[in-house]
C-alpha positions, 0 to 999 in steps of 0.5 A: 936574478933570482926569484926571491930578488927579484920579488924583494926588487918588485916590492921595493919598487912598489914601496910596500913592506914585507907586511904589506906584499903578505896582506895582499899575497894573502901569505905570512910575513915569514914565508914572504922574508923565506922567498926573498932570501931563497930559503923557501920553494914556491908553487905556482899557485904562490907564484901566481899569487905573488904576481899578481899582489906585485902587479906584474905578470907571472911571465914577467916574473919569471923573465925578470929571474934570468935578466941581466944585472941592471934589468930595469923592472915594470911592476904594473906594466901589463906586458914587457919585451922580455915576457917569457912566451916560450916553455918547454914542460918535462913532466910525466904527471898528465894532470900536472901537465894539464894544471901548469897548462891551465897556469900558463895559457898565455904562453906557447907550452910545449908538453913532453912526458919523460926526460928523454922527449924532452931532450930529443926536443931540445937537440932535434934528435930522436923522434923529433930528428926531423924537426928543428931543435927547441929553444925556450925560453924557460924549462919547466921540469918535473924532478921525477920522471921515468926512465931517466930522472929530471936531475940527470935532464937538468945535468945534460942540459946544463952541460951542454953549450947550446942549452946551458944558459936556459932557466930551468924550473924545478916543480915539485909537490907539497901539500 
């Protein structure tokens, strides 16, 4: 599931309008109907907000976006099985890092500052050859990295069979 559906399915379950999740997300009803439909980027902080107006949390948000069809939702439910606790962060920003790790202090967030650590962390190569490979449950990925860009990360993790089915979360920044 998508974000925007899964927020639209959460609103549902709750029974409150489109109006109702803005009064209490503090947002416009159109930038709520934009999510839905997946016509909007979100930051966290809009994730955060959302979370929290839906009565879920922000892992259970996110864990519901890459669940199987069918996935029975928990809006209220303070943890579920599928809580993602698992992240691996590829942002070269420190004080990005520090804030998306302030966001996510009640999941194992593991940090690395450019494309290519976070490849090596992924695969067990490189500098961390001598270690076992990561699986996360959820990549968050900082488009504009050094060296090599997040969209060539995403495209070799996409590309390759063991990682391919990871969801990945591009961050970006708006004013």
């Amino acid at each position: 599931m998508r974000l925007g559906s899964v927020i639209r399915a959460c609103r549902r379950q709750l029974g409150i309008t489109q109006e109702e999740l803005a009064w209490r997300a503090d947002m416009h009803r159109t930038y709520i109907a934009d999510i839905e439909r997946g016509v909007r980027n979100v930051t966290l902080r809009t994730v955060a907000h959302l979370a929290k107006a839906l009565q879920i949390t922000v892992g259970n948000l996110f864990a519901y976006t890459t669940a199987r069809p069918g996935t029975r939702l928990r809006v209220g439910a303070a943890t579920a099985p599928t809580e993602v606790q698992d992240i691996l962060l590829v942002d070269h920003n420190a004080g990005d890092a520090a804030m998306t790790a302030r966001a996510f202090k009640w999941a194992k967030l593991r940090i690395v500052h450019d494309a290519e650590a976070g490849l090596d962390s992924l695969f067990g190569t490189g500098r961390y050859a001598r270690r076992k490979p990561v699986r996360p449950q959820l990549i968050m990925l900082g488009p504009n990295l050094p060296q090599m860009s997040g969209l060539e990360f995403l495209r070799r993790v996409k590309a390759d069979e063991r990682t391919r089915d990871i969801p990945v979360v591009i961050l970006t920044v708006s004013e």
